[in-house]
C-alpha positions in Angstrom: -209.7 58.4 -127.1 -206.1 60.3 -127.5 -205.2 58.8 -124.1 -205.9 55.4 -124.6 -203.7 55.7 -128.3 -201.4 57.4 -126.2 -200.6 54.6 -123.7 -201.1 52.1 -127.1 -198.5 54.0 -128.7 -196.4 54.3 -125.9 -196.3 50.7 -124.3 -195.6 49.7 -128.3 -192.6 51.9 -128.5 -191.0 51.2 -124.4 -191.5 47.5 -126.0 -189.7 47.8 -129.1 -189.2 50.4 -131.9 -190.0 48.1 -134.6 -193.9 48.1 -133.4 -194.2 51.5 -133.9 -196.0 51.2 -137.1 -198.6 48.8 -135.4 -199.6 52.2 -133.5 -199.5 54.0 -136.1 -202.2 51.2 -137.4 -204.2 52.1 -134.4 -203.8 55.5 -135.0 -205.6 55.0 -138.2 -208.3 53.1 -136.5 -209.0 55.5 -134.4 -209.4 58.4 -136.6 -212.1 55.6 -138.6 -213.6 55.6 -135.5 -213.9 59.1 -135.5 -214.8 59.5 -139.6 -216.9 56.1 -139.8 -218.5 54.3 -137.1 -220.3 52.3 -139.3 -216.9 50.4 -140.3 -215.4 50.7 -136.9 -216.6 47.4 -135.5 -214.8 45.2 -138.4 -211.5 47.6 -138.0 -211.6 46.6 -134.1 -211.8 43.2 -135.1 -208.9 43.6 -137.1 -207.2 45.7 -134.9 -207.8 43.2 -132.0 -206.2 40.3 -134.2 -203.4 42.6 -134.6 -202.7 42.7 -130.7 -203.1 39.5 -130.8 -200.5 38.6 -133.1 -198.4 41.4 -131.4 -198.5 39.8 -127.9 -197.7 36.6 -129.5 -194.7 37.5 -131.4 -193.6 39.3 -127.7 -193.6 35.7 -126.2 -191.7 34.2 -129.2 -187.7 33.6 -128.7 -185.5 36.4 -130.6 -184.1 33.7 -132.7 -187.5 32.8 -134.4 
């Protein structure tokens, strides 16, 4: 689990700085994960629309 946040965290920040608190996000998933596995299955879900949005904002011109 630490090496799969640490290639999310690290991809984010080769990519740009300014998605370094989206890893930190997943950071905090992970430790749920970790605390509560009960929860963990919405927070993926949440997490998952997150790298969604993230991939799609990539693709987006600067000037948007």
């Amino acid at each position: 689990m630490k090496r799969l946040f640490f290639i999310l965290t690290s991809k984010l920040r080769f990519v740009n700085s300014k998605f370094y608190n989206l890893s930190l996000f997943f950071a905090l998933l992970t430790m749920l994960k970790t605390f509560r596995k009960k929860f963990f299955t919405a927070n993926f879900r949440i997490a998952y629309l997150g790298f969604l949005l993230y991939r799609g904002m990539k693709k987006l011109p600067k000037s948007v």
